[in-house]
mmCIF file of the C-alpha atoms, coordinates in Angstrom:
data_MODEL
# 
_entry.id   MODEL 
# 
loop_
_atom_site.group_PDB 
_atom_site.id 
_atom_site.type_symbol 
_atom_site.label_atom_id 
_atom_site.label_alt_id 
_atom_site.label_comp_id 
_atom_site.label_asym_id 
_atom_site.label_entity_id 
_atom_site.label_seq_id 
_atom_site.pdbx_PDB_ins_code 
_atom_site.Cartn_x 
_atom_site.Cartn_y 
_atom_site.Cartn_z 
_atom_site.occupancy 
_atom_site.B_iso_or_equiv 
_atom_site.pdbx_formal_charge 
_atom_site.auth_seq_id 
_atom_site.auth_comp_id 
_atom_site.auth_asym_id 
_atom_site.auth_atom_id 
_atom_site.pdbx_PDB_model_num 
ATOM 1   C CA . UNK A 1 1   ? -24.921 -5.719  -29.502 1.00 0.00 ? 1   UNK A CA 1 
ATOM 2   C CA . UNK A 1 2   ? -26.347 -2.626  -27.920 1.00 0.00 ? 2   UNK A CA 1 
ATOM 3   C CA . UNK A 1 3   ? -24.348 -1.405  -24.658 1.00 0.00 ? 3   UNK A CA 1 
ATOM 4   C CA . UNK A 1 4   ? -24.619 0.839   -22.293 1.00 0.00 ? 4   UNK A CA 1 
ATOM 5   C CA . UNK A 1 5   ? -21.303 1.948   -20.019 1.00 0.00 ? 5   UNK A CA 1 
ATOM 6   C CA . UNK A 1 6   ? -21.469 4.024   -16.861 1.00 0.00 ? 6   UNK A CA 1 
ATOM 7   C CA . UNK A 1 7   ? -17.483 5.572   -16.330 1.00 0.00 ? 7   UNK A CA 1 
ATOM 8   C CA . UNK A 1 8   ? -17.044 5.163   -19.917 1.00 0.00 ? 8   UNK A CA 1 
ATOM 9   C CA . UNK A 1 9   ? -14.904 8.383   -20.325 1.00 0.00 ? 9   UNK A CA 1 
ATOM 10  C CA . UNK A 1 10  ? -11.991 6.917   -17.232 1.00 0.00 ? 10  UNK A CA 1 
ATOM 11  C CA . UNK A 1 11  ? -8.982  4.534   -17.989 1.00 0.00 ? 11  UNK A CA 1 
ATOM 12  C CA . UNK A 1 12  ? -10.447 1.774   -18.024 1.00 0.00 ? 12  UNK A CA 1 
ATOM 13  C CA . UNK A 1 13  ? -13.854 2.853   -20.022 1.00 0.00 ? 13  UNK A CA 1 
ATOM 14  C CA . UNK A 1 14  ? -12.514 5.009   -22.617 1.00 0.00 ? 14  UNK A CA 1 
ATOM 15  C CA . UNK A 1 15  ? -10.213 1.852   -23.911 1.00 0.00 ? 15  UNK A CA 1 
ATOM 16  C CA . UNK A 1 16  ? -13.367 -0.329  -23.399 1.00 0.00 ? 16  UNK A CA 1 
ATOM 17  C CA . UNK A 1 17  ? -15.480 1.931   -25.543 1.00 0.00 ? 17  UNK A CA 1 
ATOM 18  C CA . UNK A 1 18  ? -13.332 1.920   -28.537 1.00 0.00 ? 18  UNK A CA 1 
ATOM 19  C CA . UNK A 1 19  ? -12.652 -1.768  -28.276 1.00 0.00 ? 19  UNK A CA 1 
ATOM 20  C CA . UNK A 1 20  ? -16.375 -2.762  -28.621 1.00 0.00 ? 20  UNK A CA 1 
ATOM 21  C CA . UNK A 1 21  ? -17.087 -0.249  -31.182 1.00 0.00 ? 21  UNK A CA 1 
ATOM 22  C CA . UNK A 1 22  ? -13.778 -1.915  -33.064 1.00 0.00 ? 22  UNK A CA 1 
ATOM 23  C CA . UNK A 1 23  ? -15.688 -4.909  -32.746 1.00 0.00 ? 23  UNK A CA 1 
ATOM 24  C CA . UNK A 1 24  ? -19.020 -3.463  -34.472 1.00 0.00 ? 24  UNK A CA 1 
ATOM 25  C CA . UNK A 1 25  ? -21.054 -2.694  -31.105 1.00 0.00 ? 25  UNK A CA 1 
ATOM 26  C CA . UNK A 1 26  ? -23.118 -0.093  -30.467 1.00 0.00 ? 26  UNK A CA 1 
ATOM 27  C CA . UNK A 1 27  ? -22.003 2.218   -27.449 1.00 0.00 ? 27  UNK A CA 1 
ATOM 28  C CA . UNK A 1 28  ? -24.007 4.193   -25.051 1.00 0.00 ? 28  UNK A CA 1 
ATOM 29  C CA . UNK A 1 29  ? -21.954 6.080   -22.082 1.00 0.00 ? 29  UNK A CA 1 
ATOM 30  C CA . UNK A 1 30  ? -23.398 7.220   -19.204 1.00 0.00 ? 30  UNK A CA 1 
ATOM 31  C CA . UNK A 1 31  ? -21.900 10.898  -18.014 1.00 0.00 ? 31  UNK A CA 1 
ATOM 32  C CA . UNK A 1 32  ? -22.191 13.812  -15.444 1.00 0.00 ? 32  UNK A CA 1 
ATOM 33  C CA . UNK A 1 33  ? -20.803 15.630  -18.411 1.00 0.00 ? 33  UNK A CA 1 
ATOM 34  C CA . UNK A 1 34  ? -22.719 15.615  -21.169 1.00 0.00 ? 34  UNK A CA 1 
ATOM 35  C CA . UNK A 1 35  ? -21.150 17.682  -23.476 1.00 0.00 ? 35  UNK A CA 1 
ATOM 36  C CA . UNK A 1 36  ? -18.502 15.027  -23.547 1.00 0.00 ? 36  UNK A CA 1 
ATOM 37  C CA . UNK A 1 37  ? -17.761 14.057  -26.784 1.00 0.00 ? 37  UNK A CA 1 
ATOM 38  C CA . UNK A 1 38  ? -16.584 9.922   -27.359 1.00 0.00 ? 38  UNK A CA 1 
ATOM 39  C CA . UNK A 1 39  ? -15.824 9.185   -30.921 1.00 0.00 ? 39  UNK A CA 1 
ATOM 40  C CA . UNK A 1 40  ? -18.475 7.482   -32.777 1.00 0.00 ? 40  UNK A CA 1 
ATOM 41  C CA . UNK A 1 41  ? -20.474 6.489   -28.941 1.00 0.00 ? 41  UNK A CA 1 
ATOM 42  C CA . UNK A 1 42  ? -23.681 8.448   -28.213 1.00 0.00 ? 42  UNK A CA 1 
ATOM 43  C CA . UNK A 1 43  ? -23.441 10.188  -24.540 1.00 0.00 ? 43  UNK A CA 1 
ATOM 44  C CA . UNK A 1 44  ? -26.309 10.397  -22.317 1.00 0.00 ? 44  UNK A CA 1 
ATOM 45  C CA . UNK A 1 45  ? -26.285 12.723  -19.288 1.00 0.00 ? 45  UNK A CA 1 
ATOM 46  C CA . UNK A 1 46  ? -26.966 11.413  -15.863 1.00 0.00 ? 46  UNK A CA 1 
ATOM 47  C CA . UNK A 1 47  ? -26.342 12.870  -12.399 1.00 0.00 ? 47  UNK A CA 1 
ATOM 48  C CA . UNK A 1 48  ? -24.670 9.128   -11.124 1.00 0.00 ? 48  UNK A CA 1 
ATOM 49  C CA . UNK A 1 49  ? -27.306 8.347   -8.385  1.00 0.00 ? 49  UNK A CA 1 
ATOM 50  C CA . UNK A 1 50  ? -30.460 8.416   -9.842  1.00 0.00 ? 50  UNK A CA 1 
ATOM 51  C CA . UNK A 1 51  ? -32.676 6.695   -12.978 1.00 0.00 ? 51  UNK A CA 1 
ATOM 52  C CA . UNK A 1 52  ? -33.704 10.229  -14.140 1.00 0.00 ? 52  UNK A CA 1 
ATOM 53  C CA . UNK A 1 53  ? -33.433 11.274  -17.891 1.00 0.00 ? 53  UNK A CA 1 
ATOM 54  C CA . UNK A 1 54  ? -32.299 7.736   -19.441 1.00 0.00 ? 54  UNK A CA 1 
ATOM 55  C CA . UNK A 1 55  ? -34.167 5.053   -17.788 1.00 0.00 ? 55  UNK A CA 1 
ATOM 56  C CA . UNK A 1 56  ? -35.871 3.831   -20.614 1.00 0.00 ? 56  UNK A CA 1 
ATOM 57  C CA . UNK A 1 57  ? -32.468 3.402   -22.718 1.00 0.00 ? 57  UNK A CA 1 
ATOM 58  C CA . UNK A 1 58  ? -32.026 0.329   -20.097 1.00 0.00 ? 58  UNK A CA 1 
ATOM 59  C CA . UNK A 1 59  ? -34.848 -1.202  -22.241 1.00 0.00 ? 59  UNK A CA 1 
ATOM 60  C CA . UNK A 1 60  ? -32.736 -1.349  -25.411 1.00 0.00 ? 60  UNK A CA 1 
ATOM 61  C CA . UNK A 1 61  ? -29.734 -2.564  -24.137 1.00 0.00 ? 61  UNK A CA 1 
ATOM 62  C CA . UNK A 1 62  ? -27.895 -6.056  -24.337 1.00 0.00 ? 62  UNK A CA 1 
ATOM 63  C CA . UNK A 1 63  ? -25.426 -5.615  -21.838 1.00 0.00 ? 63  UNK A CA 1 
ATOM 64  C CA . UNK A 1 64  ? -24.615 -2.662  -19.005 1.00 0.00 ? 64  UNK A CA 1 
ATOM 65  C CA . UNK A 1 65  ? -21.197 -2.247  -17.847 1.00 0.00 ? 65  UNK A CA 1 
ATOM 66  C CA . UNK A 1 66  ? -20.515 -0.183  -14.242 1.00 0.00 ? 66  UNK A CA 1 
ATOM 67  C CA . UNK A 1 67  ? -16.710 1.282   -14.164 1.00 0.00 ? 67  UNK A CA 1 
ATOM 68  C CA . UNK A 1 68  ? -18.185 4.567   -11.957 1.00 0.00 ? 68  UNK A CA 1 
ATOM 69  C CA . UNK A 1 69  ? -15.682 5.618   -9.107  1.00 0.00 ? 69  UNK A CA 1 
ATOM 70  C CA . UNK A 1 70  ? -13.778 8.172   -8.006  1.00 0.00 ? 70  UNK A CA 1 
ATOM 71  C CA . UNK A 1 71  ? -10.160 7.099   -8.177  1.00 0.00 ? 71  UNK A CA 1 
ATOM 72  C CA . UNK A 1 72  ? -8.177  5.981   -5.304  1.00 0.00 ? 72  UNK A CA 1 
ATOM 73  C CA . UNK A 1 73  ? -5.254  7.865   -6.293  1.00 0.00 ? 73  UNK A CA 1 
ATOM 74  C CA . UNK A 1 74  ? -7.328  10.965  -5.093  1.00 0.00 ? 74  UNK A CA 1 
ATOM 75  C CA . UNK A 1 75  ? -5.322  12.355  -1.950  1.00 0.00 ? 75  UNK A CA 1 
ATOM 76  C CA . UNK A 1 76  ? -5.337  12.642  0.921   1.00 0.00 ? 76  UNK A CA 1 
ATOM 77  C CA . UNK A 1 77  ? -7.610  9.789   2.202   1.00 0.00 ? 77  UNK A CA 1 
ATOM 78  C CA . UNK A 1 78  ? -9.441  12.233  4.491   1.00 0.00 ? 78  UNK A CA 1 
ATOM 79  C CA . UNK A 1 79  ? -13.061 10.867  5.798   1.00 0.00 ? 79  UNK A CA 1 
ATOM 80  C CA . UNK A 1 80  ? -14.962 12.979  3.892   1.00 0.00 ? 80  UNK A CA 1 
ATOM 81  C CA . UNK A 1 81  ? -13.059 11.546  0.781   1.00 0.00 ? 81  UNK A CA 1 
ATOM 82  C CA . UNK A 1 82  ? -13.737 7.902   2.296   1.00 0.00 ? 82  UNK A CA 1 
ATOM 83  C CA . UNK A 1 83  ? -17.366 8.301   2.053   1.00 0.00 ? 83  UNK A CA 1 
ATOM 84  C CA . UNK A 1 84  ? -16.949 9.806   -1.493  1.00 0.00 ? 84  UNK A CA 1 
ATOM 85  C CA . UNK A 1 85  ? -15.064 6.694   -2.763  1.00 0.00 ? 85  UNK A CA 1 
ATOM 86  C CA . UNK A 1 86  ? -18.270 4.678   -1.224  1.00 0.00 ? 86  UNK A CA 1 
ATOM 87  C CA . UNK A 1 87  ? -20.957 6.870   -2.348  1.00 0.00 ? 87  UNK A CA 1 
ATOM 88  C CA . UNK A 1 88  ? -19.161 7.165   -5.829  1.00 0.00 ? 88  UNK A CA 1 
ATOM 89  C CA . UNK A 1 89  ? -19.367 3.203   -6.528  1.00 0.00 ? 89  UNK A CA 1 
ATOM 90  C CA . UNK A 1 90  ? -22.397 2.402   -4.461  1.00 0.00 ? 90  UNK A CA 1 
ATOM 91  C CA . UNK A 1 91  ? -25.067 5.104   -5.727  1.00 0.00 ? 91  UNK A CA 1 
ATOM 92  C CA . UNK A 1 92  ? -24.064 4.497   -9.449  1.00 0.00 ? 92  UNK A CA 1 
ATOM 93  C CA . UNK A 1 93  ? -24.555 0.585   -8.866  1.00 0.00 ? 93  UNK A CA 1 
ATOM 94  C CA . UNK A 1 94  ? -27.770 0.737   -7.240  1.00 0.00 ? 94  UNK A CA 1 
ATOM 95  C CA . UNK A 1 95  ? -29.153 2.911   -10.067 1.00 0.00 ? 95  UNK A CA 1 
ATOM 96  C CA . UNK A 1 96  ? -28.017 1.282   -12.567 1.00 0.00 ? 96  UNK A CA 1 
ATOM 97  C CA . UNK A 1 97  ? -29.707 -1.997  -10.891 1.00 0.00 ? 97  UNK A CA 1 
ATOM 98  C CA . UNK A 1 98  ? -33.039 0.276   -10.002 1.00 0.00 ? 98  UNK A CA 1 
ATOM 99  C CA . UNK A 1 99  ? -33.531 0.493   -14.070 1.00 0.00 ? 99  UNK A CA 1 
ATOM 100 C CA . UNK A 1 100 ? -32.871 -2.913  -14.590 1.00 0.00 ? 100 UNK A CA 1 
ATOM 101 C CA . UNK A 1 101 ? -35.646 -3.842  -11.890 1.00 0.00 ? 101 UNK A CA 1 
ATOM 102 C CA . UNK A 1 102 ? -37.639 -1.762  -13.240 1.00 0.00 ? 102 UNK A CA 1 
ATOM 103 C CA . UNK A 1 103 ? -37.435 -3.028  -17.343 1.00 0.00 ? 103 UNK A CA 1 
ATOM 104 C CA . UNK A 1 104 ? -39.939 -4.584  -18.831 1.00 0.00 ? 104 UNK A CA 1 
ATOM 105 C CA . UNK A 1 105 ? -37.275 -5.785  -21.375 1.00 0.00 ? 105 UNK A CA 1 
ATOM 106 C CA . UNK A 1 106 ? -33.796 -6.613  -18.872 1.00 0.00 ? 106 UNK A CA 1 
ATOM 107 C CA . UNK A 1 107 ? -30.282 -6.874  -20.869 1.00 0.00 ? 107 UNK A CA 1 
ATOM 108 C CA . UNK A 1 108 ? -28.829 -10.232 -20.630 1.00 0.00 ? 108 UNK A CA 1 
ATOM 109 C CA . UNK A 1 109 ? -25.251 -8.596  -18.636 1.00 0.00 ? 109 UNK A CA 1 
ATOM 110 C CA . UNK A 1 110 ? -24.706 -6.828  -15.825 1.00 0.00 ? 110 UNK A CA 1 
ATOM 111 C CA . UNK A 1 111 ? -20.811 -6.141  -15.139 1.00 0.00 ? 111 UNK A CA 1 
ATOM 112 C CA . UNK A 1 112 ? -19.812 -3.753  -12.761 1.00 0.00 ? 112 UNK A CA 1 
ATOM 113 C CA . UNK A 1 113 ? -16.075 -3.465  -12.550 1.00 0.00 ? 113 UNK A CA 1 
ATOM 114 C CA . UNK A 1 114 ? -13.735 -1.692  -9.941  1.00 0.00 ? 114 UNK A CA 1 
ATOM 115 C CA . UNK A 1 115 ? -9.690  -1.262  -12.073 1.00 0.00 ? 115 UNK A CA 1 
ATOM 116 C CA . UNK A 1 116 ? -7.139  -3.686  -9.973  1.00 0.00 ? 116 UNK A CA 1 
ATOM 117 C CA . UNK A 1 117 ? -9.544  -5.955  -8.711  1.00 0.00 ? 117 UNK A CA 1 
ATOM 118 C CA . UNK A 1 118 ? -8.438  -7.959  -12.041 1.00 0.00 ? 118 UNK A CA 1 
ATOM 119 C CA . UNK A 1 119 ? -5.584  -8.284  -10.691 1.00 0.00 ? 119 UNK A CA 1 
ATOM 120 C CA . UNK A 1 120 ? -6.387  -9.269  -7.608  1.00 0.00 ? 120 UNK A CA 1 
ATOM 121 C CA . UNK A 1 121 ? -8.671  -12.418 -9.756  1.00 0.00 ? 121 UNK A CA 1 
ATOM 122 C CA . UNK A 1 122 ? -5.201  -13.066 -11.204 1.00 0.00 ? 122 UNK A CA 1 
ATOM 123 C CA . UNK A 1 123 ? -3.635  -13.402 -8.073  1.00 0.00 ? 123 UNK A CA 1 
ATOM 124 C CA . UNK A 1 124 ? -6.168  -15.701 -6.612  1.00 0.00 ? 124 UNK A CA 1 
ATOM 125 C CA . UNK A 1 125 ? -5.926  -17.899 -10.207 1.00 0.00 ? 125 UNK A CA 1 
ATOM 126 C CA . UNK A 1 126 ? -2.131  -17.947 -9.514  1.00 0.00 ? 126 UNK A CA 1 
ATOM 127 C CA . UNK A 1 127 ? -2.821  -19.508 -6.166  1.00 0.00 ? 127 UNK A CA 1 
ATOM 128 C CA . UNK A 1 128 ? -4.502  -22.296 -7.110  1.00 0.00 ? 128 UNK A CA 1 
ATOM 129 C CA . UNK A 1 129 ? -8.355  -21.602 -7.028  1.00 0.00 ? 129 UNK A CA 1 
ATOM 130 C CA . UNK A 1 130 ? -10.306 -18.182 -8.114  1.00 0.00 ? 130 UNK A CA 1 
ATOM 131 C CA . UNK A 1 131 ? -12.234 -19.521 -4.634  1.00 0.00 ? 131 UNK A CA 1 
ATOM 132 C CA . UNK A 1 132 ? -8.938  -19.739 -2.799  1.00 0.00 ? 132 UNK A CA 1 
ATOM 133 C CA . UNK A 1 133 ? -8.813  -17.325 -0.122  1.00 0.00 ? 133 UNK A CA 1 
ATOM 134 C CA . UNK A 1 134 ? -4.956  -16.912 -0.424  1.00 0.00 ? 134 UNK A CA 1 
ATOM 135 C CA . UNK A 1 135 ? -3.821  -14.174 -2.750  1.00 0.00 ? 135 UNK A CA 1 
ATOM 136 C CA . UNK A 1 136 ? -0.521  -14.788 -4.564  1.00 0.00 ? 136 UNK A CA 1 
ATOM 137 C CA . UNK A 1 137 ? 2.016   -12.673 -5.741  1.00 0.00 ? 137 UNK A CA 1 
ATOM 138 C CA . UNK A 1 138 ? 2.495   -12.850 -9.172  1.00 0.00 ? 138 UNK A CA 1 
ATOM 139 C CA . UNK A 1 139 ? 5.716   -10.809 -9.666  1.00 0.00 ? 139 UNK A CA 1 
ATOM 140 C CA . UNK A 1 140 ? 8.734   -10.951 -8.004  1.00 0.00 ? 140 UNK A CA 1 
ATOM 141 C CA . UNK A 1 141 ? 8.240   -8.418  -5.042  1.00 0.00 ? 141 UNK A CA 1 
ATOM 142 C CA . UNK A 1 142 ? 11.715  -6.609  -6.581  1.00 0.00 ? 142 UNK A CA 1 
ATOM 143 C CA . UNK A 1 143 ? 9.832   -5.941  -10.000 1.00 0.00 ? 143 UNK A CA 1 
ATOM 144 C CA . UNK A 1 144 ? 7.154   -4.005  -8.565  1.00 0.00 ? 144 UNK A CA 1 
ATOM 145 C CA . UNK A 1 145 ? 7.537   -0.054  -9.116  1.00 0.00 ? 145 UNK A CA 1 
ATOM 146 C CA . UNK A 1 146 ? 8.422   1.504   -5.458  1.00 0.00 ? 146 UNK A CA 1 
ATOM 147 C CA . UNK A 1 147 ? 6.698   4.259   -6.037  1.00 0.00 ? 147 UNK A CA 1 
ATOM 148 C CA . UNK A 1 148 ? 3.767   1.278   -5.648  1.00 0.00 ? 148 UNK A CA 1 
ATOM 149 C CA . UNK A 1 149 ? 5.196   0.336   -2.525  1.00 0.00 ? 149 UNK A CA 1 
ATOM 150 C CA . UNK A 1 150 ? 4.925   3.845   -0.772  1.00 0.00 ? 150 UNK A CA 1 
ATOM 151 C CA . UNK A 1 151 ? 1.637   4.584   -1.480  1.00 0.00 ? 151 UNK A CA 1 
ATOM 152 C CA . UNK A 1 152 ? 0.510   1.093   -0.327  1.00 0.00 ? 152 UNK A CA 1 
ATOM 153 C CA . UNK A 1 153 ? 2.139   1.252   2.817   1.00 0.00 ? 153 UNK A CA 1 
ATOM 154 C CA . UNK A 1 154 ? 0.376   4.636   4.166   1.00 0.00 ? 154 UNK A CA 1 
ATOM 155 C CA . UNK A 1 155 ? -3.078  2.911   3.271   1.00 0.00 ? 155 UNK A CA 1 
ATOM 156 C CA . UNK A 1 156 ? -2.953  -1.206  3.753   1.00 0.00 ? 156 UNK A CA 1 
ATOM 157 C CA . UNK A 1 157 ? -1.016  -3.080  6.702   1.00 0.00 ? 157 UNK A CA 1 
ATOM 158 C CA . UNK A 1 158 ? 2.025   -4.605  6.524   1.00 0.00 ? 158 UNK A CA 1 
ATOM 159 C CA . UNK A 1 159 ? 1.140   -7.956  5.499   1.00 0.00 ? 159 UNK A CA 1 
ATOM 160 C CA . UNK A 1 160 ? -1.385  -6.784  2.568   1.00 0.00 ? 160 UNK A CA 1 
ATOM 161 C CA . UNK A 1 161 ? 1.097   -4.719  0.887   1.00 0.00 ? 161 UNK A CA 1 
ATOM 162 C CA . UNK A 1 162 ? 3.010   -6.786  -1.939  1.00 0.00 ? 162 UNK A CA 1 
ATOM 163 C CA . UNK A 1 163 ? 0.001   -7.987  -3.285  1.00 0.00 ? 163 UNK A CA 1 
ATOM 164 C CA . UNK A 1 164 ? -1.537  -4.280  -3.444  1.00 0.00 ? 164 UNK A CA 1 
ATOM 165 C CA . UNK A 1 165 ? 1.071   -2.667  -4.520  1.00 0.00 ? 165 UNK A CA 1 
ATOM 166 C CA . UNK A 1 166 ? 1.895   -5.162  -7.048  1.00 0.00 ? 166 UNK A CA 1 
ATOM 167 C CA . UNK A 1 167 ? -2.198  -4.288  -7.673  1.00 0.00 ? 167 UNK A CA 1 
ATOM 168 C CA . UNK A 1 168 ? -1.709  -1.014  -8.235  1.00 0.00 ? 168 UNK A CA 1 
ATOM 169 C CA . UNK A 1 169 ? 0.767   -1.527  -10.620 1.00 0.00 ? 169 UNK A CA 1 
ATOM 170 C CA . UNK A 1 170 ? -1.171  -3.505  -13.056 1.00 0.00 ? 170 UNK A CA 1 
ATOM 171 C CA . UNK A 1 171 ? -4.296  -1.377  -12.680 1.00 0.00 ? 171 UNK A CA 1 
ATOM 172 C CA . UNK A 1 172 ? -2.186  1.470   -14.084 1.00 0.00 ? 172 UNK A CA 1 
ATOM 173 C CA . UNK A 1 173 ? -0.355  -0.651  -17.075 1.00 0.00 ? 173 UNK A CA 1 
ATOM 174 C CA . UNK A 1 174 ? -2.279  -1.068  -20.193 1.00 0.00 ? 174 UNK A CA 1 
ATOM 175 C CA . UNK A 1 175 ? -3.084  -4.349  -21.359 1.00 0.00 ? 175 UNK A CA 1 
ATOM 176 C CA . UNK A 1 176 ? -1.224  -5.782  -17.528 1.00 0.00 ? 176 UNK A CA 1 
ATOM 177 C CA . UNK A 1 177 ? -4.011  -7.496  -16.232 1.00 0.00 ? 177 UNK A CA 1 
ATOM 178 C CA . UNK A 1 178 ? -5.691  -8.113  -19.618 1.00 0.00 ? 178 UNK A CA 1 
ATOM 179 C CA . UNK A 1 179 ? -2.602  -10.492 -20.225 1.00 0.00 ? 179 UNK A CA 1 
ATOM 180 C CA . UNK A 1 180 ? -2.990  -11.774 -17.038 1.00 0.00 ? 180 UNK A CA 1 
ATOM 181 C CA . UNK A 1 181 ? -6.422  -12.666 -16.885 1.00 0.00 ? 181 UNK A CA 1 
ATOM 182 C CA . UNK A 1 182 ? -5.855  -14.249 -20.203 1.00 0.00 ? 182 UNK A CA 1 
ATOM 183 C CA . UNK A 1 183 ? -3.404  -16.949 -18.637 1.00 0.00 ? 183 UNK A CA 1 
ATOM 184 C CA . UNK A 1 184 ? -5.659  -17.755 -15.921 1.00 0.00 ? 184 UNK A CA 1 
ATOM 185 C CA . UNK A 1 185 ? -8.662  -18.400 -18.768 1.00 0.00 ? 185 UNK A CA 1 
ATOM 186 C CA . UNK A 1 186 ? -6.332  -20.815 -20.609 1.00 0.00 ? 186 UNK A CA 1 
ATOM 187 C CA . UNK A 1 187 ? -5.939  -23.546 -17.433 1.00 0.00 ? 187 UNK A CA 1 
ATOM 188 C CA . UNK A 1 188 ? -3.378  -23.380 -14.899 1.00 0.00 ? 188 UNK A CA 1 
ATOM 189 C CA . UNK A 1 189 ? -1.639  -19.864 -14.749 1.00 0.00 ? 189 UNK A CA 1 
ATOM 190 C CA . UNK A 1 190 ? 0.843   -21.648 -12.646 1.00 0.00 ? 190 UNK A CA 1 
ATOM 191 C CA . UNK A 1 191 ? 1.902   -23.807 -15.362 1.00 0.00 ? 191 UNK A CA 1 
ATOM 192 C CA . UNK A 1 192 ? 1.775   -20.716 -17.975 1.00 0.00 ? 192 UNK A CA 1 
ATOM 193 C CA . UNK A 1 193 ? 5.465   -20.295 -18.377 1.00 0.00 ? 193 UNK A CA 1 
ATOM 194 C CA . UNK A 1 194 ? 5.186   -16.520 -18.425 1.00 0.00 ? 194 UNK A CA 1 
ATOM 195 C CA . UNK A 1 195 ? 4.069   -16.461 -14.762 1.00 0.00 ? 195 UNK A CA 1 
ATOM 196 C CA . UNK A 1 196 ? 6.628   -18.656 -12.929 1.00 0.00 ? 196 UNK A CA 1 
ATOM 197 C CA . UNK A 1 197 ? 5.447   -18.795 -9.195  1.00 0.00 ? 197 UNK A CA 1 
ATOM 198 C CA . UNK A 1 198 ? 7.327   -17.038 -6.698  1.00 0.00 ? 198 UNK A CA 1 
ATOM 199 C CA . UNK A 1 199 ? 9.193   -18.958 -4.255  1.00 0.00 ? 199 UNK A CA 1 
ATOM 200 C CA . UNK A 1 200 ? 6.495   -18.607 -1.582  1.00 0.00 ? 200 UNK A CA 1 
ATOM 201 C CA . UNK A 1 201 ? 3.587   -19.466 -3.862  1.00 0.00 ? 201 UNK A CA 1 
ATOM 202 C CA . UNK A 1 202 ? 5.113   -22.678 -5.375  1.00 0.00 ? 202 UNK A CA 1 
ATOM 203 C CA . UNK A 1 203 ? 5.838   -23.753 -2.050  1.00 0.00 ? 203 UNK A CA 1 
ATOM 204 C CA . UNK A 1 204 ? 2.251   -23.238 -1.075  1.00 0.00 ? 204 UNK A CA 1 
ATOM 205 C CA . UNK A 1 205 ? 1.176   -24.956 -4.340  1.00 0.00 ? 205 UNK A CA 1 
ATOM 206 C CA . UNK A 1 206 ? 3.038   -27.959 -4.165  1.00 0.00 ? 206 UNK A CA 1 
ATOM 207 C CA . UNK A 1 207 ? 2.030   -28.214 -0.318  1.00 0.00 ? 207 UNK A CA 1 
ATOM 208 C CA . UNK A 1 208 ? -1.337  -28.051 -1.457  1.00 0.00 ? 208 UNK A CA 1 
ATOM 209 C CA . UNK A 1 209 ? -0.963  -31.006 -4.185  1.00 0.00 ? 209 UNK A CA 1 
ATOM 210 C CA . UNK A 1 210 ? -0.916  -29.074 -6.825  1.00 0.00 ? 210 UNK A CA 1 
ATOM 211 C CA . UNK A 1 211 ? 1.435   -30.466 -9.823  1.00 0.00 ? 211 UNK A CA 1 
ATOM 212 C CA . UNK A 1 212 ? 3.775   -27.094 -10.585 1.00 0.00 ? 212 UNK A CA 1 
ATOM 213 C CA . UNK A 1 213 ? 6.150   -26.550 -13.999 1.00 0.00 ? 213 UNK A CA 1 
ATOM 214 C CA . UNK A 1 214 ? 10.084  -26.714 -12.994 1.00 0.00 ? 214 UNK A CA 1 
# 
């Protein structure tokens, strides 16, 4: 399979990259630095807003993957570095959906992915439905890093932060949310006996009718 990745050089792309090539794929990664050099993956420059330069690659490809974004662990969160969190996920998307439009032959994925929001899937799974729209905490709140914590609190209110700080956490452990995700794909994560619900989620579970492992 031919595929073409946009933030294929960050934390989560890089790992991507070298998984599907493992796997016998054929990797194309979209960078503002082209002189970047990705073992055995062929790098195409683009400026992350427009189609110019590689448009016609979109016609090759089987899949396109979007991990563009400028990482939230960029301080501090002034307003001028809001709008460059936006712009940085927004203008890569809509380009990347431009040449797609645009295709006379279309690849058969489009995936654009932003790091903890895995997690955050995860959480929702644990809860009882991924169309639930209670969020779960998956680790007891005591497990969680604090260093987590801190940066939570200056950003999210009060009564978002143990789910987004346990978030964070996961988005910055390798193979975290893969294992996860992976619970959640097998049936009921809430019956996985690696995840035992927290006190506060099996109470909401059981309330809810769901049948929950002792």
């Amino acid at each position: 399979m031919k595929v073409l990745i946009a933030g294929g050089s960050g934390f989560m792309g890089k790992h991507l990259v070298q998984a599907l090539i493992a796997d016998s794929h054929q990797v194309w990664v979209l960078s503002r630095k082209p002189n970047r050099r990705i073992k055995n993956a062929q790098v195409v420059s683009w400026d992350g807003k427009t189609t110019h330069g590689w448009e016609q690659l979109i016609e090759e490809m089987d899949a396109v993957i979007n991990l563009s974004g400028l990482s939230l662990y960029n301080w501090p969160w002034t307003g001028r570095k809001k709008q460059r969190f936006r712009d940085s996920r927004i203008k890569p998307g809509l380009a990347l959906a431009s040449a797609i439009k645009n295709a006379s032959h279309r690849p058969n994925v489009l995936m654009t992915v932003m790091r903890h929001e895995g997690w955050h899937a995860a959480q929702d799974c644990m809860a009882g439905s991924i169309n639930n729209s209670m969020i779960a905490i998956i680790k007891p709140e005591e497990s969680v890093p604090g260093v987590w914590r801190e940066i939570v609190e200056k950003t999210y209110p009060k009564s978002a932060v143990p789910w987004e700080a346990e978030a964070k956490w996961a988005g910055l452990t390798e193979g975290m949310t893969m294992k996860a995700l992976q619970a959640c794909a097998s049936g009921e994560m809430w019956n996985n006996p690696d995840y035992p619900p927290t006190p506060l989620t099996k109470e909401w579970l059981i309330k809810n009718g769901y049948k929950v492992r002792n």
